[in-house]
ZAMARGU-4260 file (C-alpha; in steps of 0.2 Angstrom, whole numbers, plus 5000, padded with zeros to 4 digits):
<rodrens>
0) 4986/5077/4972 | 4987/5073/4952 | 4995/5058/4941 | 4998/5048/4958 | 5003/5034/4949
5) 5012/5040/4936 | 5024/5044/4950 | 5027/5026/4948 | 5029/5026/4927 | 5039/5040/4929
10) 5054/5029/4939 | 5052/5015/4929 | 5053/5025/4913 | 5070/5036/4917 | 5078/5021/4924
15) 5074/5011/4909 | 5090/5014/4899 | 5101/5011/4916 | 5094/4992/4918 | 5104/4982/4909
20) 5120/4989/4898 | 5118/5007/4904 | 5121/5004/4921 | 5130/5018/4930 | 5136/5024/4947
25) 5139/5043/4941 | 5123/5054/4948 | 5127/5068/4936 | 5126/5053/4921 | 5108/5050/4925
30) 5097/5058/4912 | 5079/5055/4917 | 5074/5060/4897 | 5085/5049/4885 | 5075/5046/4871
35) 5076/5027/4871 | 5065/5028/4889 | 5049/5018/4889 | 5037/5009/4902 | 5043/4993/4908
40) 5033/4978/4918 | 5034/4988/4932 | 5020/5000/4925 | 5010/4988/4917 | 5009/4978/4934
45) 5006/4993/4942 | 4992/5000/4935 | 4982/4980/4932 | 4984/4981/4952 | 4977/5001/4954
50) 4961/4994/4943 | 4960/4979/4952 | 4958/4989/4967 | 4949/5000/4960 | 4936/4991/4952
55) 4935/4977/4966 | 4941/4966/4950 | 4950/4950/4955 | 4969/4953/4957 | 4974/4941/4951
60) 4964/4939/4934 | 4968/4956/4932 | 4985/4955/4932 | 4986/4941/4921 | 4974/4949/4907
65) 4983/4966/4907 | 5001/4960/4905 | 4997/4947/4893 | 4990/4959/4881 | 5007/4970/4883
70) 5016/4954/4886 | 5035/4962/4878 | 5038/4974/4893 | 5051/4965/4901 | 5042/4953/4914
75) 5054/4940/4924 | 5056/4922/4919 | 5045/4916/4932 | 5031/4929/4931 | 5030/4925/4914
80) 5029/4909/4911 | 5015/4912/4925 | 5005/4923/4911 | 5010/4914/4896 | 5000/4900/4905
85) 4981/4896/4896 | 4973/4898/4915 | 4979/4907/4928 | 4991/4898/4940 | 4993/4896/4960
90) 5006/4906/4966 | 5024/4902/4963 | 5028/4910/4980 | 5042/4923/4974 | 5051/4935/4987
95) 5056/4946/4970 | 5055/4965/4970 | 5041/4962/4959 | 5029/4962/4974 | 5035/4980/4978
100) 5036/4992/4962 | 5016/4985/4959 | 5010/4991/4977 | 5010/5009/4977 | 4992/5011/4973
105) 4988/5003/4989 | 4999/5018/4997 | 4990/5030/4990 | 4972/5025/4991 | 4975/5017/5011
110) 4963/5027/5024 | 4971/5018/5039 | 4987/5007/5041 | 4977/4992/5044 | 4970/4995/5027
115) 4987/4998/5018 | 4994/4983/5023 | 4978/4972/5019 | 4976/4983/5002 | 4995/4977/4998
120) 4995/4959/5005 | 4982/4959/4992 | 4993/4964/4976 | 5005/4952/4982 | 4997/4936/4983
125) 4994/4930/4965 | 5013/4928/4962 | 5024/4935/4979 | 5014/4928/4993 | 5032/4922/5000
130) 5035/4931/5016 | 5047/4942/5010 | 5038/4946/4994 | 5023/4950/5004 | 5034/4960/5016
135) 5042/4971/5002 | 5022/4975/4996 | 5018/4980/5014 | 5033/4989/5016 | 5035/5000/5000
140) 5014/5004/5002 | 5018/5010/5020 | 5032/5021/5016 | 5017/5028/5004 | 5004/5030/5014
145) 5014/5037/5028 | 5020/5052/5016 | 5002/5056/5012 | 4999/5058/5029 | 5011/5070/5032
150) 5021/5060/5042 | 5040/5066/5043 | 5055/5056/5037 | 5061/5052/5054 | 5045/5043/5056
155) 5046/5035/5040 | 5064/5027/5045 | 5059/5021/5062 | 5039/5012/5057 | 5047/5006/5040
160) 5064/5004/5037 | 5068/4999/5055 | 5054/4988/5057 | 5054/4979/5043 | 5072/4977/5038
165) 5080/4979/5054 | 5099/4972/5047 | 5098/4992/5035 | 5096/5001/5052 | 5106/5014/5050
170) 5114/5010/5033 | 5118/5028/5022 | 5117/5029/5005 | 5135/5031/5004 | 5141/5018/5014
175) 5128/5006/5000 | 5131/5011/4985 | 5150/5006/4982 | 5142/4987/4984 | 5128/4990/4977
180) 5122/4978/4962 | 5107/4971/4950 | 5098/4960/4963 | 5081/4958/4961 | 5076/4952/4978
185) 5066/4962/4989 | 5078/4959/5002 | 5088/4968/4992 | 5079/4981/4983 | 5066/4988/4994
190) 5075/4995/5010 | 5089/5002/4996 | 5074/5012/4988 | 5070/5018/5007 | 5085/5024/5009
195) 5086/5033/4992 | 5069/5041/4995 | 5075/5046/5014 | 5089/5053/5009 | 5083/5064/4993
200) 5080/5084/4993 | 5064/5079/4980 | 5059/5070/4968 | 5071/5070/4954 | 5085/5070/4967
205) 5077/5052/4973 | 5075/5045/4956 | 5095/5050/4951 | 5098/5042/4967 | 5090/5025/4964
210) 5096/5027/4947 | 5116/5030/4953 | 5112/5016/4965 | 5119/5003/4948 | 5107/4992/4951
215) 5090/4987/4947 | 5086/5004/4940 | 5068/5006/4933 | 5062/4995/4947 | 5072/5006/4961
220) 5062/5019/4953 | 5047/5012/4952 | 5049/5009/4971 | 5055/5025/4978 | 5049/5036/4965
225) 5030/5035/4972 | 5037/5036/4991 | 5045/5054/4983 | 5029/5061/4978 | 5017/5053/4993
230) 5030/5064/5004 | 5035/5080/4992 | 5018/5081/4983 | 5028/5087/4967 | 5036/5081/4952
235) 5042/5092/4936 | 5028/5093/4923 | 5041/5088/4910 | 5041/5071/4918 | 5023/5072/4919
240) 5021/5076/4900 | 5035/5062/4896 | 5026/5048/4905 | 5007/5052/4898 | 5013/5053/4879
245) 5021/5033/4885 | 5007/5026/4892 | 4993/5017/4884 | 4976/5024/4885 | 4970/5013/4899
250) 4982/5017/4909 | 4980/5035/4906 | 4960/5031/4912 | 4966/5022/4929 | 4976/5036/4932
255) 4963/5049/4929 | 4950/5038/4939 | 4962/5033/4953 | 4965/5051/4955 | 4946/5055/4957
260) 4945/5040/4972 | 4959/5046/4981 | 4953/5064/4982 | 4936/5065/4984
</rodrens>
């Protein structure tokens, strides 16, 4: 498989517009190519973690000098007083959704479950090493590797979604979305990604459904988008072409290079 982790930009840039003021419920709105789209923090945190495990850099240094030097991206209160900081600082023990839409690379590059959930426990703790923040890591990278190993839906629901948010057990999309709102939890977010991925025909359909969801809508795709591909291997080149002529060259490196590892 190609351009895994621009399975990730990809969400984050077509639910850009529908974050904040451009919030809707209507599926057939959703336009995965406006022309204001861009990457958001969700990228930028995303591909500091993929080099960081990658390189065997430090996680959390890494983190800290990649989104400092593309500081206007969008990044929470909390996470960015953390960087505007003139050395990098403890862990502020956040339970955000932060934790989940910078984990997929963990997902993808996992050759065991055991490694997947120390690979994402790892992303998580220079910022969201709060239970629930490292839960939201663990679960979103499962949900991942599980799709690469070919494992079917049913499966998915039962080791992930049961198992770490028990209380969504069962939970449809429809029966969600009329309540649905921006919360940026993982409590919140990740098990409602889940359930956008499970119940998607492919990988545009997941994306217009996080999107529809009205709620946090870049990082719902960030989230469920890589789940989609791990599990569909496809996304429309159109996307693809979108994304790379977005993203920085560095990023376009990381991705060519995390590629490389996760195929050889």
């Amino acid at each position: 498989m190609k351009d895994l982790l621009l399975s990730v930009a990809i969400g984050d840039i077509a639910g850009m517009p529908y974050e904040f003021m451009g919030r809707t419920k209507d599926y057939n709105a959703v336009d995965l190519l406006l022309p204001s789209n861009t990457y958001t923090d969700d990228t930028v945190c995303t591909f500091a973690c993929a080099e960081a495990l990658l390189k065997g850099l430090d996680m959390a240094e890494n983190l800290w000098k990649r989104c400092r030097t593309d500081f206007y991206r969008g990044f929470g209160g909390r996470f960015a007083k953390w960087l505007i900081a003139k050395e990098i600082q403890p862990s502020y023990h956040s339970y955000g959704n932060g934790s989940g839409m910078r984990v997929s690379a963990a997902g993808f590059m996992a050759k065991s479950k055991d490694e997947c959930i120390e690979l994402a426990t790892r992303t998580a703790l220079p910022t969201h090493d709060h239970p629930e923040g490292i839960k939201g890591a663990v679960a979103t990278a499962l949900a991942i590797y599980y799709g690469m190993q070919g494992k079917d839906k049913d499966y998915i629901r039962h080791n992930v979604l049961d198992e770490y948010y028990p209380n969504w057990s069962g939970l449809t999309y429809a029966t969600i979305k009329p309540d649905y709102g921006f919360d940026e939890t993982c409590q919140q977010t990740i098990p409602a990604a889940l359930i956008c991925f499970l119940e998607s025909k492919d990988y545009v359909d997941c994306l217009k459904l996080a999107i529809a969801l009205g709620g946090d809508a870049d990082t719902l795709g960030a989230i469920s988008g890589p789940m989609a591909y791990a599990f569909y291997k496809c996304m429309p080149e159109e996307l693809i072409v979108n994304a790379k002529a977005e993203l920085p060259e560095w990023m376009l490196q990381v991705n060519e290079a995390f590629d490389q590892f996760v195929n050889q």
